[in-house]
C-alpha positions as CSV (number, residue, x, y, z in Angstrom):
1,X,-22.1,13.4,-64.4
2,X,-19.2,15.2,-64.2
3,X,-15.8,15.9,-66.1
4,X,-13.8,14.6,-62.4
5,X,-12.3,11.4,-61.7
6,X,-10.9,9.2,-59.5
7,X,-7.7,7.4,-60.5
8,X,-6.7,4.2,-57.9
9,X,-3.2,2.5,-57.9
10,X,-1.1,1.0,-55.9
11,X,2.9,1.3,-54.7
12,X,4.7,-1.2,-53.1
13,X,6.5,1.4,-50.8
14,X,5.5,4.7,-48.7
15,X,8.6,6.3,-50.5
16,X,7.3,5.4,-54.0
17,X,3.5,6.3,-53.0
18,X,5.2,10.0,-52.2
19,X,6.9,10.1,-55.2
20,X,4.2,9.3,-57.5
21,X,1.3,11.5,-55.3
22,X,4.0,14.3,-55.4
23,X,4.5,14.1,-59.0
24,X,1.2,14.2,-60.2
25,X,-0.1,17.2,-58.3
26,X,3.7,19.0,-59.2
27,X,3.1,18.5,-62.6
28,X,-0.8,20.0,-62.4
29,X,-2.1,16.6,-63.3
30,X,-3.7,16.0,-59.9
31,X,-5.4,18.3,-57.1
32,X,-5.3,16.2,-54.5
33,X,-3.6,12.6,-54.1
34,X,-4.4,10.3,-50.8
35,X,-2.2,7.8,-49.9
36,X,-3.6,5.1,-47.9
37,X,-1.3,3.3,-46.0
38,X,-0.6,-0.6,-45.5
39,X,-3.4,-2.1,-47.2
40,X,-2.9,-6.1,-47.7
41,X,-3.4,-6.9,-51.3
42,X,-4.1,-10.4,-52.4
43,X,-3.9,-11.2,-56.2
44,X,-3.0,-13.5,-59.0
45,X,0.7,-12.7,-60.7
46,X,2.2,-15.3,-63.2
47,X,-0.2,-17.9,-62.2
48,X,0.6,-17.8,-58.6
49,X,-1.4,-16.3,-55.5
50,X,0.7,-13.6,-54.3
51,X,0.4,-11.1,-51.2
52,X,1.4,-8.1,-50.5
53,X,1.5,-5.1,-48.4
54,X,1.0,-1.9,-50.6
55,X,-0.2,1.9,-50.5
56,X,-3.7,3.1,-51.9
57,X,-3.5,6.3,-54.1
58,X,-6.1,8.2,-54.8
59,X,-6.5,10.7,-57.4
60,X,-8.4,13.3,-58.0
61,X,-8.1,14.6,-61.1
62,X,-10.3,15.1,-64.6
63,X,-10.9,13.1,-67.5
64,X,-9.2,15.2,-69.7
65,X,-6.2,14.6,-67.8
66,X,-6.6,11.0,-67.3
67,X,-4.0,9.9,-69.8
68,X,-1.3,12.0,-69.1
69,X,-1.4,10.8,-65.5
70,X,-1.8,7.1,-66.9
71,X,1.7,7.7,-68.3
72,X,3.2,9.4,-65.6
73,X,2.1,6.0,-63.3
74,X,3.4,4.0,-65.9
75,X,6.5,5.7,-66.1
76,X,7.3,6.7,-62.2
77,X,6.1,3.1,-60.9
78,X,8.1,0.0,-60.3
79,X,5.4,-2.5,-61.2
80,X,5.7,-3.8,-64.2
81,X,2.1,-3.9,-64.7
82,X,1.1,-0.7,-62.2
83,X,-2.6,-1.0,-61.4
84,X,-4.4,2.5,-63.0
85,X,-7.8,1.9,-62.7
86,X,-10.4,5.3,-63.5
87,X,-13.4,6.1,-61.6
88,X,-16.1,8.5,-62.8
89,X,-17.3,10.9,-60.5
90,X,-20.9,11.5,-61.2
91,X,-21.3,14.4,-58.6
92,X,-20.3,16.1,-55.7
93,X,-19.5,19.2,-53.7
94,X,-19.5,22.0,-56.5
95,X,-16.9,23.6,-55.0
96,X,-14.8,21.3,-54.3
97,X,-15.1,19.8,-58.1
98,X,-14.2,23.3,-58.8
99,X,-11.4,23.2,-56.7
100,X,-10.1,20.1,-58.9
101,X,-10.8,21.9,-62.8
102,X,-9.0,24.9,-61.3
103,X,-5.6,22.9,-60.0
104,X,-5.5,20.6,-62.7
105,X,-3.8,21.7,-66.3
């Protein structure tokens, strides 16, 4: 088990996607952030089945940072409920988990 994590959510636009991915790793909350594009999401909203185009981010980033970058989705996203789902990363490529402690503040 490790201190890194993965944190997935979702943005309705490839300009929004940017703006949150570029805002996380600006403000030394993220190392890296992927941005999947055009996935096709399918859920329930307001107790109607919805679909949806969207962009996959994905975060990688430490649990110690986890809630600052919860807020900073919360706060840069247009969803009123954004998804911000964390995933633990058990293990890895040491260096490259190094790589993450050492860009993320």
């Amino acid at each position: 088990m490790t201190d890194k994590i993965l944190v997935l959510t979702t943005a309705g636009s490839t300009e929004e996607a940017r703006k949150i991915a570029r805002a996380l790793v600006e403000r030394l909350m993220a190392a890296c952030v992927n941005i999947v594009p055009q996935v096709r999401s399918i859920y329930r909203w307001e107790g109607e089945v919805e679909e949806a185009e969207e962009w996959l981010l994905i975060v990688k980033t430490t649990r110690a940072a986890f809630e600052r970058v919860r807020e900073a989705i919360l706060e840069l996203h247009s969803y009123e409920v954004p998804e911000c789902i964390c995933v633990s990363i058990d293990d890895g490529n040491v260096e490259y988990l190094s790589w993450i402690g050492q860009s993320v503040k």
